[in-house]
C-alpha positions as CSV (number, residue, x, y, z in Angstrom):
1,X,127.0,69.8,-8.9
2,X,128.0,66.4,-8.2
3,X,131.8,66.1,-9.6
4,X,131.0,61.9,-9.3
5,X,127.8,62.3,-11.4
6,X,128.8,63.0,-14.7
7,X,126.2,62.6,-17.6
8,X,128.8,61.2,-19.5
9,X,131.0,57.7,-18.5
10,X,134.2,58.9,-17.3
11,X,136.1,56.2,-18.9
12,X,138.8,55.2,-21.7
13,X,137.5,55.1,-24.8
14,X,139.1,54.1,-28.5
15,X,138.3,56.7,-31.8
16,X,135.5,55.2,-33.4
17,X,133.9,54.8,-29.8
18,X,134.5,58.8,-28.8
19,X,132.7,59.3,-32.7
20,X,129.7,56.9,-32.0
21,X,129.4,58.5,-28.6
22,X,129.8,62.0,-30.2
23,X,126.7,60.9,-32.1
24,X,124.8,60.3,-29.7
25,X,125.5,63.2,-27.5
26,X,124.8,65.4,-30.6
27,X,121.3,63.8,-31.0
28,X,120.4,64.1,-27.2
29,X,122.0,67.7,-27.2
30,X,120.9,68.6,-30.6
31,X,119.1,71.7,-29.8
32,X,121.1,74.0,-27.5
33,X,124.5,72.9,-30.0
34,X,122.8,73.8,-33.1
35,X,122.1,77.6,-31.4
36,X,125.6,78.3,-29.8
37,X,127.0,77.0,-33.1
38,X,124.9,78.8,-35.5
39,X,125.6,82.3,-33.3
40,X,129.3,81.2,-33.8
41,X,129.4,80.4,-37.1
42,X,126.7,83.4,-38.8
43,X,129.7,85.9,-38.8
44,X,132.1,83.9,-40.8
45,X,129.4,82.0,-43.1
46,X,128.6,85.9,-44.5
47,X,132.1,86.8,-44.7
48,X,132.8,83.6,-46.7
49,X,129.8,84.6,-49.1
50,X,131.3,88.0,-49.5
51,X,134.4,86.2,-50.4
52,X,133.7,83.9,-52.3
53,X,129.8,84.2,-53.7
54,X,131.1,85.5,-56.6
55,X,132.6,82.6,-58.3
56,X,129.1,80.6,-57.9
57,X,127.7,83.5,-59.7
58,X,129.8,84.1,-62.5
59,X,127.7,83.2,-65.6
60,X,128.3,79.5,-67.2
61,X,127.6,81.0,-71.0
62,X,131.0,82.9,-70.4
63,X,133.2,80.2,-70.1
64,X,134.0,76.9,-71.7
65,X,132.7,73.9,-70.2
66,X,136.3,73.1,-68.7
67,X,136.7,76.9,-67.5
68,X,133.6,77.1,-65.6
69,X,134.9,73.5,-63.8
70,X,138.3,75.1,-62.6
71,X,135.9,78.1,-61.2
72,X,133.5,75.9,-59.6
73,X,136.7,73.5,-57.9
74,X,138.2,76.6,-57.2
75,X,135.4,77.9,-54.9
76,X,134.9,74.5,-53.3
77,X,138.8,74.0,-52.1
78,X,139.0,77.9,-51.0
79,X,135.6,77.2,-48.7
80,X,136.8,73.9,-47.7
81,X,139.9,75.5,-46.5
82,X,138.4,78.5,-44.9
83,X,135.8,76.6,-42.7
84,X,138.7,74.3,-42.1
85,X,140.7,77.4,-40.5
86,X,137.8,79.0,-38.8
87,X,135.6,75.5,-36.9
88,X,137.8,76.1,-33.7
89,X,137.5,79.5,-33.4
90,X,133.5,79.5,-34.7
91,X,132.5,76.6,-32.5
92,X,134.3,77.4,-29.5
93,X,130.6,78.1,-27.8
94,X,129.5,74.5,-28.1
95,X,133.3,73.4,-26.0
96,X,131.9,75.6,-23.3
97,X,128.5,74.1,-23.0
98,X,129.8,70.7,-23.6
99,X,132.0,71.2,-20.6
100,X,129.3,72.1,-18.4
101,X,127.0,69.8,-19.6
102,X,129.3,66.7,-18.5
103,X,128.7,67.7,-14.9
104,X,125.0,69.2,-15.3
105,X,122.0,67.7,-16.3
106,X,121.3,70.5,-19.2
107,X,122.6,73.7,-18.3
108,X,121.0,76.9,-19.9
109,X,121.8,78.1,-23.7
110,X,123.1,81.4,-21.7
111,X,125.8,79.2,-19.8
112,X,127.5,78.9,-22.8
113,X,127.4,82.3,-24.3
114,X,128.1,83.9,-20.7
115,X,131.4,81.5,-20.2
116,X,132.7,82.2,-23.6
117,X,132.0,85.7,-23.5
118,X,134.8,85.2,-20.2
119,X,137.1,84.1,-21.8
120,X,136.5,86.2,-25.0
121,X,140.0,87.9,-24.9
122,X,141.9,85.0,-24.3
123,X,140.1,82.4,-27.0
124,X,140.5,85.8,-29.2
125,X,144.5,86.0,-28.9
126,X,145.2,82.3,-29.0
127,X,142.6,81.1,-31.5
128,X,142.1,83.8,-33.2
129,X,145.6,85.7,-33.1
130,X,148.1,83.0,-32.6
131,X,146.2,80.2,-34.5
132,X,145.5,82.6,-37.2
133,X,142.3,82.2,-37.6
134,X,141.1,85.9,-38.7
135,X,144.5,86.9,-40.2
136,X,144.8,84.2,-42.5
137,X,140.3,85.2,-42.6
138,X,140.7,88.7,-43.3
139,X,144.0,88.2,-45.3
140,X,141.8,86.1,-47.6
141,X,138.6,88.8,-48.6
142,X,141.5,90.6,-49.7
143,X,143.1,88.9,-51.9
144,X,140.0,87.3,-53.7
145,X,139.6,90.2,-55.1
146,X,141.7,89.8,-57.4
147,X,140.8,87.1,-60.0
148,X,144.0,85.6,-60.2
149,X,143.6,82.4,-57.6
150,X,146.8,83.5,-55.9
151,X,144.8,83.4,-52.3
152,X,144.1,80.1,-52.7
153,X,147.3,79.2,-52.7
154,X,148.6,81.0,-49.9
155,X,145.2,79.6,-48.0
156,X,146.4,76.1,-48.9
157,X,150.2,76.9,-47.6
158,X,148.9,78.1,-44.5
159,X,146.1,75.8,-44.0
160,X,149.0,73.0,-44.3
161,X,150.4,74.8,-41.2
162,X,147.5,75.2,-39.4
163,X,147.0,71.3,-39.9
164,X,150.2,69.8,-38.5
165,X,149.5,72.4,-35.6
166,X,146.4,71.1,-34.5
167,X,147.2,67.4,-35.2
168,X,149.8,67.7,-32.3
169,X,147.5,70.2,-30.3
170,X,144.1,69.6,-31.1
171,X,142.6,70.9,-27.5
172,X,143.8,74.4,-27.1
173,X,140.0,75.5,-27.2
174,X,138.6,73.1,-23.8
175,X,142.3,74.4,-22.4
176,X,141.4,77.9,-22.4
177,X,137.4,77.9,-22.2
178,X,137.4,74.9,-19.6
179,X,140.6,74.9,-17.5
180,X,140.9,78.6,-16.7
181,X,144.8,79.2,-17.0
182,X,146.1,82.7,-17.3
183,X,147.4,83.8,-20.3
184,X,151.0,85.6,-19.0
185,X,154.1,84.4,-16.6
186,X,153.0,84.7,-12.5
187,X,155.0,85.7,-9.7
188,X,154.1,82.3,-8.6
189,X,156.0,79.6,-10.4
190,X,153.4,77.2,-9.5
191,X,150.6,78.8,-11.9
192,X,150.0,77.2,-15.0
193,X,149.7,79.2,-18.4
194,X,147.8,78.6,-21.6
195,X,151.0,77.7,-23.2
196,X,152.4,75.3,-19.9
197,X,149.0,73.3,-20.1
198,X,149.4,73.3,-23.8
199,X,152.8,71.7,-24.1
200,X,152.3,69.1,-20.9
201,X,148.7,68.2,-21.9
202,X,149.8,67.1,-25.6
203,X,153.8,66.2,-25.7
204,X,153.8,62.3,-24.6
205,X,150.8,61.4,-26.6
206,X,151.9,63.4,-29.6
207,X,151.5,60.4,-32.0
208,X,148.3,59.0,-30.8
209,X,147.1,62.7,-31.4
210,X,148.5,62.6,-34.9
211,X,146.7,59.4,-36.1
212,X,143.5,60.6,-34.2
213,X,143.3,63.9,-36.2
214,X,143.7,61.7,-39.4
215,X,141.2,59.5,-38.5
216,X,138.9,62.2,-37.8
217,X,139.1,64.1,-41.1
218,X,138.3,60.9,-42.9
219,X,135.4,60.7,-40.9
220,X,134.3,64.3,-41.4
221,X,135.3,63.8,-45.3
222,X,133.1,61.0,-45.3
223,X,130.2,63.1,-43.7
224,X,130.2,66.1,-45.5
225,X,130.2,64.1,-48.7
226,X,127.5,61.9,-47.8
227,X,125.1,65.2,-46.6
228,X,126.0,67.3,-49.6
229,X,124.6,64.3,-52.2
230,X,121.7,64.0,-49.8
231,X,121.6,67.7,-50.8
232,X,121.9,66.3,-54.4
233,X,119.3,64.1,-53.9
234,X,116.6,65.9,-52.6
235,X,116.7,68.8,-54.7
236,X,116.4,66.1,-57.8
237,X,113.8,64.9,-56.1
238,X,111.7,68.3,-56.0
239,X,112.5,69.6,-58.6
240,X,114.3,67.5,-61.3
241,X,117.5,69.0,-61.3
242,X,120.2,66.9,-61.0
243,X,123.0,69.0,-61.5
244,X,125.6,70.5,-59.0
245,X,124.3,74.1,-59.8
246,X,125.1,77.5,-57.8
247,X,122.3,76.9,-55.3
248,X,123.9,73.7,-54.2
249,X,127.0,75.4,-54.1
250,X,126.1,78.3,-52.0
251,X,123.9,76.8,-49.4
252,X,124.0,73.0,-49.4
253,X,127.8,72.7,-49.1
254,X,128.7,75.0,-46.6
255,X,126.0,73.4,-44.8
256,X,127.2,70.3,-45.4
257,X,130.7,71.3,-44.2
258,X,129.4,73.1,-40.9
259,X,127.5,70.1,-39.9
260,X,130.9,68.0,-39.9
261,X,133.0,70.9,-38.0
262,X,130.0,70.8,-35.3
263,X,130.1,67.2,-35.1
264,X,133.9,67.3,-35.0
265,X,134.0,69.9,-32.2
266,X,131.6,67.1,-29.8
267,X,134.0,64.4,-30.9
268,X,137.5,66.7,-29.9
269,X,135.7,67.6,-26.9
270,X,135.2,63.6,-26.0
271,X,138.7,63.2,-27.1
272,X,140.2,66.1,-24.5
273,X,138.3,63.5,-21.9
274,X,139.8,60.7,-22.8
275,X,143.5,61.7,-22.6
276,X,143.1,63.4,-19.1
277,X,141.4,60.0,-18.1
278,X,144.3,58.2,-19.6
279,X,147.5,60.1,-18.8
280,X,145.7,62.2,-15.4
281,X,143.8,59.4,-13.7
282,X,140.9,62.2,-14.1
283,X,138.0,59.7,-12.7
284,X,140.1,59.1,-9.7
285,X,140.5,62.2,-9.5
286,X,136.9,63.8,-9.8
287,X,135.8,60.8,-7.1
288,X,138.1,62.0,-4.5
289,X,136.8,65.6,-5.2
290,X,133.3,64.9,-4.8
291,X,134.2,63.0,-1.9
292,X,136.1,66.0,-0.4
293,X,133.1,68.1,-0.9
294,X,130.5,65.5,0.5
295,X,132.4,65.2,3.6
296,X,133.0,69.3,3.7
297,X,129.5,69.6,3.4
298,X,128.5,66.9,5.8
299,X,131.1,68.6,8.6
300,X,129.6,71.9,8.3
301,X,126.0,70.4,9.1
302,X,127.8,69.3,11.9
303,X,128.7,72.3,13.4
């Protein structure tokens, strides 16, 4: 592995060019992405069926034209929110292989599962535990159901949360899947934990991160918008029916949303690069690595 050879420029980039380049590295990438996200993201697209399916399904006849709406815009904002909540934690596969991939030509579909699999206990209690993730998950099934819309609330107070959170520390998955620092306090004050790296990797660009998540969920709004109606289109298309029906609802828009969240998760990744190459002088760095390493090598052929 050639630390100076990296498939992707090691360079300073603005937002919209990360997002074109994410793009692009989606399309060249498409395949092994698309299977590390789908194994990621099966477990929580059937629990947010279970969930929520119901409310697609009630019958129209029983409610008034104005009722049935409030059901329908209730289901959309509760699986908005919950695939909001559970992208990091359901795409964290695709941060792994992206991270090897920036060094190797096209590492194996097993890289990513076998890396991630690693560091399975430590994704688990930060994403999952401390980001809330599967409390706020689990929490949910629960309360829908009840038919009251009191969950969706409580999803949308803690979503809020969640959202300020990862504005101001949008890379906590490349921290632990990528850079390998222990979870707990060492007896040597030199090591660096998860939370350490957190806090100096993020705190002096704090705003730049702010505006780059809100620039990135317009983006991704715009997106999922734009695939759903191509949803829309095609099935009017086939088979006549324009209408936003239960079919749509069920399978085109959480389809829709997913593609975004996997788009996203290339474009944070491409974003993580672009502040250690700012605010680390990470190309210098990685040069004078693969130096150190050429001239290793070329001293043990030596002897």
């Amino acid at each position: 592995m050639q630390l100076d050879r990296t498939s992707i420029a090691i360079r300073e980039r603005g937002m919209l060019e990360s997002f074109d380049l994410a793009l692009h590295v989606a399309r060249i990438h498409f395949v092994p992405l698309l299977v590390l996200a789908t194994i990621g993201i099966l477990p929580f697209l059937l629990i947010d069926r279970l969930a929520l399916g119901w409310l697609v399904l009630e019958d129209p006849r029983d409610y008034s034209p104005s009722e049935y709406a409030v059901i329908q815009m209730r289901y959309i904002a509760s699986l908005v929110l919950l695939i909001f909540v559970q992208a990091p934690l359901a795409t964290a596969m695709m941060t792994t292989w992206l991270g090897h991939a920036v060094f190797a030509e096209r590492p194996p579909i097993a890289y990513g599962l076998k890396k991630t699999y690693g560091s399975l206990a430590k994704l688990l209690w930060c994403q999952g535990l401390l980001r809330l993730t599967l409390p706020i998950t689990l929490s949910f099934c629960w309360l829908s159901i009840n038919d009251d819309g009191v969950e969706l609330f409580v999803l949308f107070l803690l979503s809020t949360y969640l959202a300020l959170v990862r504005s101001l520390r949008p890379f906590l998955n490349e921290i632990v899947l990528l850079e390998g620092n222990p979870l707990g306090a060492s007896a040597d004050s030199h090591v660096v934990t998860v939370a350490k790296r957190n806090a100096s990797l993020h705190e002096a660009a704090g705003g730049a991160l702010f505006f780059e998540f809100i620039g990135s969920g317009m983006l991704a709004t715009c997106l999922t918008i734009a695939l759903f109606y191509t949803f829309v289109f095609l099935q009017g298309i086939m088979l006549n029916r324009w209408r936003i029906g239960p079919t749509l609802l069920l399978y085109g828009l959480p389809a829709s949303l997913w593609a975004s969240a996997m788009l996203l998760t290339v474009f944070r990744f491409l974003c993580y690069l672009d502040l250690r190459i700012r605010q680390e002088g990470w190309a210098v760095e990685l040069g004078m690595r693969a130096e150190a390493a050429r001239l290793k090598s070329d001293l043990m052929a030596g002897a």
